[in-house]
C-alpha positions as CSV (number, residue, x, y, z in Angstrom):
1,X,20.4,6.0,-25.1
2,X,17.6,8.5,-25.1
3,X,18.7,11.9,-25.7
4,X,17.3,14.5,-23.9
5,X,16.3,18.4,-25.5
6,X,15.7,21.2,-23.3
7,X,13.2,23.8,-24.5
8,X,13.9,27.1,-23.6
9,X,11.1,27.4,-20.9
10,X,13.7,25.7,-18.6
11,X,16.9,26.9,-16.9
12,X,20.5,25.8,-19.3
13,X,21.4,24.7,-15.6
14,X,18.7,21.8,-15.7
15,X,20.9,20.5,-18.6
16,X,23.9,20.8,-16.7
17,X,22.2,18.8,-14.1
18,X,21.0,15.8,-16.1
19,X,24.1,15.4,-17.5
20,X,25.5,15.2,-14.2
21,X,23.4,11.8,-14.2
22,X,25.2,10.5,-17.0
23,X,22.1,11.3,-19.3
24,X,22.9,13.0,-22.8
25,X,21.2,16.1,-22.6
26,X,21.6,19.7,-24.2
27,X,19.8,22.8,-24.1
28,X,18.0,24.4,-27.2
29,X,20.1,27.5,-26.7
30,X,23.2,25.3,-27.0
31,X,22.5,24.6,-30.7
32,X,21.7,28.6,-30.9
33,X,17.6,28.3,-31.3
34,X,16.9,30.9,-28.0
35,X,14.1,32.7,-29.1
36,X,12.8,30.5,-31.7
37,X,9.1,29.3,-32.2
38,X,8.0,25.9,-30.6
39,X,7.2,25.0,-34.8
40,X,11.0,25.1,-35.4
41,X,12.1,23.3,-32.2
42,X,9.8,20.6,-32.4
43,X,10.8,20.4,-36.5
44,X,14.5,20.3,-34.9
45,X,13.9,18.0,-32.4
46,X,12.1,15.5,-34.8
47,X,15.1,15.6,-37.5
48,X,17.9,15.3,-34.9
49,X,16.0,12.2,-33.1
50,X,15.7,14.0,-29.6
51,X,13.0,14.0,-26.7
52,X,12.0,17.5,-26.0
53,X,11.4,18.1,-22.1
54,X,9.4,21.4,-21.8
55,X,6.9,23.1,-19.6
56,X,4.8,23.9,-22.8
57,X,1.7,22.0,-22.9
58,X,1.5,23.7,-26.4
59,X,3.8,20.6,-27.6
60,X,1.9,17.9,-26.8
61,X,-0.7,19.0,-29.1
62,X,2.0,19.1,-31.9
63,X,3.3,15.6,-30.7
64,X,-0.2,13.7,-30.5
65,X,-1.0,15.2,-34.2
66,X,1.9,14.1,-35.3
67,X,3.5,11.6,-33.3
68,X,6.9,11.4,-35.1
69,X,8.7,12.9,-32.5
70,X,10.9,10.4,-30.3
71,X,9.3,11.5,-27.3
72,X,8.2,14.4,-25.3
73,X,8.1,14.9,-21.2
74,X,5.9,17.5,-20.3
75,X,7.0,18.8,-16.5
76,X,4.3,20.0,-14.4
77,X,6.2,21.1,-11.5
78,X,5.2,24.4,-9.3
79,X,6.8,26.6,-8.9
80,X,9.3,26.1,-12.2
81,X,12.6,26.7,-10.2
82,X,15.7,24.5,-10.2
83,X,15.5,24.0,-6.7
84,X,12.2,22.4,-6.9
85,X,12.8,20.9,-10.3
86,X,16.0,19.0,-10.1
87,X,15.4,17.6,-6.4
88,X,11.9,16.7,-6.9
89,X,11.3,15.4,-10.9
90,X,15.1,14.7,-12.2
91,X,16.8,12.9,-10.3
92,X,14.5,10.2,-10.9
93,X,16.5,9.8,-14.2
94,X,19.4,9.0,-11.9
């Protein structure tokens, strides 16, 4: 199953939610990396074999130079809310 990272640009309650789907999901903040650079959280995600899911377009850069990463989903959603985001994008992974 793919596992799912959250970057920190999304709301811990998106996590919440796409495990509610049965997905296997966690939040960057959930392994304590709040506040850290996208460097170290795509370095994470790489080692631990997750796909990051971020609003950071900053990422794909990092992932097409790279491309050792088990996968990234970039969200381009407007406006960035849960209330847009979980009806409109995630429950598609239902």
């Amino acid at each position: 199953m793919i596992k799912l990272l959250l970057d920190q640009n999304l709301s811990p309650k998106t996590a919440d939610f796409i495990r509610s789907l049965g997905w296997d999901a966690k939040d960057v903040r959930e392994f304590g990396k709040g506040g850290t650079d996208d460097a170290d959280i795509y370095e994470f995600a790489k080692a631990e074999g997750w796909t990051l899911v971020t609003y950071d377009l900053d990422f794909s850069r990092r992932f097409m130079a790279d491309k050792k990463l088990p996968g990234l989903i970039l969200l381009r959603v407007h406006p960035q809310t849960v209330e847009i985001l979980h009806p409109s994008t995630l429950t598609k992974l239902g």
